[in-house]
C-alpha positions, 0 to 999 in steps of 0.5 A: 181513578182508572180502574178499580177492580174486585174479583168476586170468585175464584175457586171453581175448578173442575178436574177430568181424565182423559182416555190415558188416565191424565188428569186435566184441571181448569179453574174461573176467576171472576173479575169486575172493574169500575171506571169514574171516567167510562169516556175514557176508560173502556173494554180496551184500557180495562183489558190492560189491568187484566193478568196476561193470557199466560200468567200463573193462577196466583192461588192455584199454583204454577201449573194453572196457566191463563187460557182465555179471558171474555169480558162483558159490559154490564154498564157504562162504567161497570165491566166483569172479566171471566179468565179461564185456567187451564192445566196442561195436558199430554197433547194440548191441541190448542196450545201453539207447537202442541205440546206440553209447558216446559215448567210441567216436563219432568226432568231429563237425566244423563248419566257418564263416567268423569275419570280422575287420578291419584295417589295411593300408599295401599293395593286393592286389598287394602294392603301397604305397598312397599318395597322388598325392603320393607319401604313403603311407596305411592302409585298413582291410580286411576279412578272412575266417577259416575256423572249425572246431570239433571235438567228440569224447568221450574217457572221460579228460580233462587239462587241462594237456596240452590247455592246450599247444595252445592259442593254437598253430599246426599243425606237421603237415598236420590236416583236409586243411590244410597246416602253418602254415595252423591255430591252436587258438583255444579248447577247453573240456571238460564232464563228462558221464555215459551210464549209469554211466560219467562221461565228458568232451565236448571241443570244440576251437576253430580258426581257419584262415588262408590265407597272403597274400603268404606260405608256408603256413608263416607264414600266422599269422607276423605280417607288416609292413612294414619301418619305422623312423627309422633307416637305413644309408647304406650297405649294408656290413655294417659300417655303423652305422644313423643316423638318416633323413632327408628334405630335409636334415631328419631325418624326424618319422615312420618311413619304410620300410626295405629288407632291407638297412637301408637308406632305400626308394625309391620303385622298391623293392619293400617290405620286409616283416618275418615274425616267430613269434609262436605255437608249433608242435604236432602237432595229430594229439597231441590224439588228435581223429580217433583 
């Protein structure tokens, strides 16, 4: 045997405002250490089975970090370590560099605009654009997106849970902006370490889209007019789709479709199609303002 060792107590923590209304906490743990061998084994060797100055309380959670350890010699064989935690607070005097721990920083947001292209069959009033004729054409479109990033340290990282969130939409209001409206484009992680703590910088991507001609609930549906070669001639439920015609002539492109099947004319308003295509996830589950 080496070193057997017992922690007797570690539950004391005592918590204290500062004159800015930040709370600051401390916690002891108490731990003992016996040796069969105490010619061999002493205070430096016992130090060695000790949590690094550092190391997270492993019951009081990550923001608890090991500050100081004193160890006494009670016999021969017989040594008691006192390791005293600390959280940060704003300005921790002691600390190196003065400041706070990366992991307890809040998380730092940057907005841009991600412009995009496309093509569009309807005008901004939601009206068919076409010729004088009466043919319908597409113009492309510019598109301006909002681009967030969100950078925050945590002292853990998983990729399998951040990957679920990745290419899905809000569920929950995030940021101020409604359900429906964000999408996680990207996230990418870097480990990084501040003394002798490792710790891993994320950064989460998002794009946010502003419903158009839609709910904030599907602004990232994807939305089309209704189009096909095949049409009801009638609009009971029971009649079968066959295909469209024009002048006699079954049609050699689609031609726009209404709710209810039927061929468009040209009083009718477009049918538009909104399908889900990404999946919903409460965004406050990556735990980014937390």
């Amino acid at each position: 045997m080496a070193w057997e060792t017992n922690e007797t107590w570690g539950s004391n923590e005592n918590a204290s405002m500062d004159d800015e209304g930040l709370i600051s906490a401390s916690a002891t743990r108490i731990i003992q250490g016996i040796t069969d061998n105490p010619y061999k084994e002493r205070e430096e060797s016992f130090k060695l089975v000790l949590p690094a100055l550092g190391s997270i309380h492993p019951r009081l959670g990550l923001s608890y970090t090991l500050k100081s350890r004193t160890i006494k010699q009670i016999s021969p064989n017989f040594y008691e370590a006192s390791l005293q935690y600390r959280t940060p607070k704003k300005q921790d005097d002691d600390d190196s560099g003065g400041g706070t721990y990366p992991w307890n920083e809040p998380a730092i947001v940057k907005f841009s605009t991600i412009n995009e292209s496309g093509e569009t069959e309807v005008d901004a009033n939601g009206d068919e654009i076409e010729t004088v004729n009466g043919e319908s054409f597409s113009v492309t479109k510019d598109y301006a997106d909002q681009g967030i990033v969100v950078d925050k340290a945590f002292l853990s990282y998983s990729p399998a849970a951040f990957y679920e969130y990745i290419n899905s939409v809000n569920s929950d209001e995030f940021l101020g902006f409604p359900a429906g409206t964000l999408r996680v484009t990207g996230i990418s992680a870097s480990q990084q370490k501040h003394e002798t703590q490792t710790y891993w910088q994320i950064s989460v991507s998002i794009s946010a889209r502003r419903p158009i001609n839609t709910t904030a609930d599907k602004a990232w549906y994807w939305r089309g007019a209704q189009k096909g070669t095949l049409v009801k001639n009638s609009v009971a439920s029971s009649a079968k789709p066959v295909p469209a015609t024009e002048g006699g002539k079954r049609v050699t492109s689609p031609v726009y479709i209404n709710e209810n099947g039927t061929k468009r004319t040209g009083t009718q308003p477009i049918h538009y199609l909104e399908i889900q295509i990404y999946d919903e996830k409460a965004f406050s589950g990556m735990n980014l303002f937390n």
